[in-house]
C-alpha angles and dihedrals in degrees: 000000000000086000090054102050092043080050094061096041089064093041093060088038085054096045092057101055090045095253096137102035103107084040094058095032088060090046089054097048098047093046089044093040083048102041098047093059086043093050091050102051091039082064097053089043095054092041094050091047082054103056102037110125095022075061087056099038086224136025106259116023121193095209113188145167090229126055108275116255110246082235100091092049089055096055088043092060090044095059088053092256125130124228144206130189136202137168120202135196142161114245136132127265121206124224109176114305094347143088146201142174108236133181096239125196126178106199133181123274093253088047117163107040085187121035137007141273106236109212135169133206081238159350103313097354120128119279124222127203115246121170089227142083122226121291123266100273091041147072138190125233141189142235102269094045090053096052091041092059095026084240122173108193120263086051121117131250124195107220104172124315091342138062122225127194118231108248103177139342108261112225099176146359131199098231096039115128128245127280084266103064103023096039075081100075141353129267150241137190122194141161114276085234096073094053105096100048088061087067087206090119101083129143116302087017116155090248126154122191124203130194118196122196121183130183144095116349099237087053094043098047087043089054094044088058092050092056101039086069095045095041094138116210116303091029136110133159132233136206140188087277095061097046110140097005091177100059094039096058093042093057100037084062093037087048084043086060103040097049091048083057105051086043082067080062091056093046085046092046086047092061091046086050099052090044093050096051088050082063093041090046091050096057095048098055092097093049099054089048090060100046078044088055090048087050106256098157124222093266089054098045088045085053098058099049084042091068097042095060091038087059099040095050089048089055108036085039086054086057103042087055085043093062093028087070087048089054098050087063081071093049094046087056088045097053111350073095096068101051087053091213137121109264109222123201114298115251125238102264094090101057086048088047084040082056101041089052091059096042088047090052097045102043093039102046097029111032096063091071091026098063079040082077092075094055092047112121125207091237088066093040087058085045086040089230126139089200125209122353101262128231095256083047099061085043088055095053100050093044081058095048095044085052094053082055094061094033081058091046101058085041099055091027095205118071109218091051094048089046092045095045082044101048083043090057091041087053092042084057096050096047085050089049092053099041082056104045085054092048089055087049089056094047104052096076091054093062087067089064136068139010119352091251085058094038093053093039104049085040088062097051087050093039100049090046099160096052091042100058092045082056101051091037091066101035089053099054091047087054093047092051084056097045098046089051097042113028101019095040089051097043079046089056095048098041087060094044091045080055094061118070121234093245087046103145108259099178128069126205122202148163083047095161114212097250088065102063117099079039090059094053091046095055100053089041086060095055094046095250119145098253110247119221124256124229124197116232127194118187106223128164122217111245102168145016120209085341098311120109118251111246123174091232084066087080145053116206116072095242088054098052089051095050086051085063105040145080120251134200118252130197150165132218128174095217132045106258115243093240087051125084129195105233098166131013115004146257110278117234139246089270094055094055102126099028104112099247124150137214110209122204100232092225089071100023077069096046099056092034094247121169133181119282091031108135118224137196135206136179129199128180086346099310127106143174137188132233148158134238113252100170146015123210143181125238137206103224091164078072095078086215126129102284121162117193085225125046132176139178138274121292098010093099109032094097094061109078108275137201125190124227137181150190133217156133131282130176095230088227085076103057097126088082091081094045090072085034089072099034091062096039108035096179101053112095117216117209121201105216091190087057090054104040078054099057081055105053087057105052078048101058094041093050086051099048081056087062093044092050089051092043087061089074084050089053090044089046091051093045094048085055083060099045090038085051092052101046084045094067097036095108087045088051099043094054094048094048078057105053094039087047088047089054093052099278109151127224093242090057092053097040077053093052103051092041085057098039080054098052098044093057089045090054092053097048097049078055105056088031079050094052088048102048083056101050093049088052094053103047084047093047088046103042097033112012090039083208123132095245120185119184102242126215086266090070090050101041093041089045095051098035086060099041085047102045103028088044102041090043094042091047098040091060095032091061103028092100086083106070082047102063111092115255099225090058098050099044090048086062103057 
């Protein structure tokens, strides 16, 4: 007790004196960096567990491509459970002169069996919950699609072949899909009775059924069994567990990111906090000699400064998740947006993971030089050397280091991605320190050059190598952050748009049945608009490769594992496509039309391991054929024409149902074109690409505006080595400045000096963080983007402008206290 009390005493003492600043400042930043992403997601996760099965609208739902046998209501019903149906699209509805594309789902009277519809009399009035959908007649739509048509409920829409009045504005459903995936198009809601007399649903259509089922668990769960082993082609079940699979998956992988980088601010952190406790180590060698000389023992003296550390983590970790909760406000405003839920309060395991962050920082980067103290003589404290690392120290490295592992690993929670994004960061490390320790070996010839202010100056940054490559290293990452959000993002951008030509089509056309063709033409003919060509399209799903049935366990990569399970688009073209490229194989000829060969696009030839020669299978409304794949090509998707991943020749696929789609381009000043489009082919869905294109941008935007806003604690934490670095050599500078000020060294030399030791390492830094910057872009342009990216000079002047000028200027006043200490005083305390 006396040890800790006495511990105290000199913690205050030192807090005082700013001992402990940059110690508690990096703390901060790495728990709050840390606690704001954790809170976040704690949020999204709560809020998911809560609403699953108000997400579902049941508890168990049967989803499929074909109309769903009677069957399984029958045996629902059987097993004492209720059910629901519903069967959703996207298609165009008509008000007057104007058109839209809406998602549009028919459900059951008793839809939803969990949760509620929320519906109001009117635009912005206040909703109210009702366990019904809309009367036959009628149909419910939303906002958007009210202010899109300028629509007041009790006016008409003419979806199809029918018309159907406008009951109530729809404000939520429970089944609707996340911001993600409905911010697309509007939507409406109307009674399953009133389907068929739209006439939308035809062969090859995009439908999707869904049957929902609610009761007791054990029924449900027994029921749930019995059909997992029945599930025909094209089906698949889901639970409360996979409710909102979309937006589930999307914000696991964007939490996954963003941990992993704030987990950079707590590597970052780590190093201002090793450097720090050097410094701290080095002033309290004299105080340990002299409780060594009053007989305090090593136990007693590891024990103090124990305490010392253990109370100043608890605290500076209490703040950090303190100001971490504040953050994720920003985030939740950032991205709370895109899940469209109701964020509860956030549970406790952040704040203990908050707290084990800043314990694990503390105790792994600080207490190595720290338990070095015990072992301290008199003989070193009057040499002022802390000798050799001892054997406790390198354990309590690598404990630390151990530590930061699992901490990486919660916070990934999956273990090859946490020790890849690890060993990349390793690597990155050990490139940056190369490329530093060349530059300063560049450097060191041209300090013996020059006025005395360059020569001094460019002599510290090569003499005082360690520090001057930590320096630089975190500077230099925190630069990098900025300039691969800022420069590389934008030439990324520009290079894709660059890629897309101004008359790129920008509108889609689907569901064209076979008997509308020449229609079609004409129509577009009439109205003096290049007539696009039409491509047949017939929806198959892949049943076996080289004779043995397709099953998701058979890959390994997620997107894999969803193309097993899909339905793909199949097509057939005579000639080769100008955007598409044979890479393996070849086309087949006039003479081969009719034989059943395939052309695989070599993304997801890769994908599904698929070679030539392998023979596939698909099957489509019962029907199914067999053929092998002659030829892969690439694809420029980037292009926005018609482009199918299989292709086949002509008169192979002729015989499945088949629907026709296209894709041109439209001035949007003549839109009204597709308005009597649609008016004169209901069933035709028009997709604008432009809309779209436009949904995505800003997810995108907002998405990147999240990883800014985390990549502000990297930029603190880089900032705070640099600061840490500084501060660590202040009694080394301020004795020198004595000693050169002593020998008849202005002030002016030495504020010159520092000013150009500063730059220079700016410069540097804004260099290697500038060649960083490039190579990662390229490496993402090349491996994601598949563009032909090249760092221009604005990545290497900018790099090196703001190294030069934020550096110089932020050393230089954060060191100019030391040409103004007097000389006397500082010589008479050596």
């Amino acid at each position: 007790m006396n040890a800790f009390r006495l511990g105290l005493r000199q913690l205050r003492r030192d807090w005082r004196a700013g001992e402990l600043t940059i110690l508690a400042l990096a703390l901060v930043i790495a728990v709050a960096s840390v606690s704001s992403v954790n809170f976040f997601t704690s949020r999204i996760h709560q809020a998911l567990e809560l609403q699953a099965n108000d997400l579902l609208g049941g508890d168990l739902v049967l989803v499929s491509r074909d109309p769903i046998a009677a069957q399984r209501r029958d045996h629902a019903r059987d097993a004492g459970l209720r059910s629901a149906a519903t069967v959703e699209f996207p298609t165009m509805v008509l008000a007057g002169e104007q058109s839209q594309l809406v998602g549009l789902k028919a459900v059951s009277a008793n839809y939803p069996l969990r949760g509620r519809n929320r519906i109001a009399p009117e635009q912005f009035a206040p909703d109210e919950a009702v366990a019904h959908g809309p009367e036959p007649g009628t149909a419910w739509a939303d906002g958007r699609l009210m202010n899109a048509l300028k629509l007041e409920v009790g006016e008409t829409v003419q979806v199809g072949e029918t018309t159907l009045r406008i009951g109530a504005v729809l404000t939520s459903e429970p089944t609707q899909s996340g911001g993600m995936i409905s911010g697309f198009v509007p939507r409406l809601l109307m009674n399953l009775e009133d389907l068929p007399a739209t006439e939308l649903v035809q062969p090859a259509s995009r439908v999707r059924y869904r049957l929902l089922v609610a009761g007791a668990p054990e029924q449900v769960e027994q029921l749930r069994r019995q059909w997992q082993d029945t599930l025909a082609p094209g089906e698949e079940l889901n639970s409360v567990k996979d409710a909102r699979p979309q937006v589930r998956t999307a914000l696991e992988r964007g939490e996954r990111f963003l941990g992993l980088a704030a987990l950079v601010s707590v590597l970052l952190a780590g190093a201002a906090v090793a450097m720090a406790a050097r410094r701290y180590v080095s002033r309290h060698l004299d105080n340990c000699a002299v409780m060594r000389c009053l007989g305090a023992s090593q136990a007693v003296i590891n024990r103090l400064y124990l305490y010392q550390m253990l109370v100043l983590g608890l605290l500076a970790s209490a703040l950090g998740v303190a100001l971490g909760y504040l953050a994720q406000g920003g985030l939740v405003l950032f991205l709370g947006e895109l899940a469209r839920i109701q964020l509860p309060a956030p549970s406790a395991w952040p704040v203990a993971l908050g707290m084990l962050t800043g314990m694990i920082t503390l105790l792994g980067f600080a207490m190595p030089p720290i338990l070095q103290l015990a072992n301290v003589s008199t003989m070193r404290v009057i040499r002022r050397d802390l000798g050799r690392l001892q054997i406790n120290s390198l354990l309590a490295y690598s404990a630390g280091s151990a530590a930061f592992v699992v901490l990486a690993l919660l916070q990934a929670q999956d273990t090859r991605l946490a020790l890849t994004i690890l060993a990349g960061l390793v690597v990155l490390l050990l490139a940056l320190a190369a490329l530093v320790g060349v530059l300063l070996l560049i450097l060191k010839p041209l300090s013996r050059q020059g006025r005395a202010s360059w020569r001094f100056g460019l002599v510290n940054i090569s003499r005082r190598a360690g520090s001057s490559m930590l320096q630089m290293m975190g500077f230099s990452i925190g630069l990098m952050a900025l300039l691969l959000l800022t420069v590389v993002r934008t030439d990324l951008l520009e290079e894709w748009q660059g890629k897309v030509p101004a008359d790129a089509p920008n509108r889609f056309l689907i569901n064209v049945q076979p008997e509308q063709l020449d229609q079609v033409e004409g129509f577009f003919a009439r109205q003096g608009i290049e007539v696009p060509e039409l491509y047949p399209m017939v929806r198959m799903r892949l049943v076996e490769i080289n004779g043995q049935a397709v099953s998701e366990d058979d890959f390994a990569t997620e997107r894999g594992k969803r193309l097993a399970t899909r339905e793909f688009n199949l097509s057939w073209a005579a000639d080769l496509q100008a955007d598409n490229n044979i890479v393996a194989g070849r086309w087949w000829d006039e003479d081969e039309h009719g034989r059943p060969m395939l052309s695989v696009e070599q993304g997801i030839a890769e994908e599904l391991d698929l070679q030539l020669g392998d023979t596939l299978t698909y099957r489509a409304a019962g029907q199914q054929f067999t053929a092998p794949i002659t030829s892969l090509r690439t694809v420029e998707w980037d292009s926005f024409r018609a482009n199918f991943f299989v292709l086949a020749p002509p008169g192979v696929l002729e015989g499945f149902p088949v629907s026709y789609m296209s894709a041109f381009y439209l001035p949007a000043d003549e839109h009204q074109v597709l308005n009597d489009l649609v008016q004169q082919f209901p069933n035709i869905t028009v997709f604008d690409v432009d809309a779209i294109m436009g949904q995505v941008r800003r997810i995108i935007a907002r998405v990147t505006l999240a990883v800014e806003y985390v990549f502000v604690f990297t930029l603190l934490a880089g900032l705070m080595v640099m600061y840490a670095a500084i501060h660590s050599s202040r009694d080394e500078r301020i004795h020198e400045a004595a000693v050169l000020r002593t020998l008849g060294a202005r002030r002016s030399q030495l504020l010159g000096s520092l000013m150009l030791e500063y730059a220079g390492l700016g410069l540097m830094s804004g260099l290697v963080a500038a060649l960083s910057a490039g190579g990662v872009g390229m490496v993402v342009a090349e491996r994601i983007f598949e563009l032909e990216y090249a760092p221009g000079p604005t990545l290497w002047f900018g790099g090196m402008l703001i190294g030069a000028l934020g550096i110089g200027i932020a050393g230089t006043l954060g060191t100019r206290f030391v040409i103004n200490q007097p000389p006397l005083r500082t010589l008479r305390s050596v």
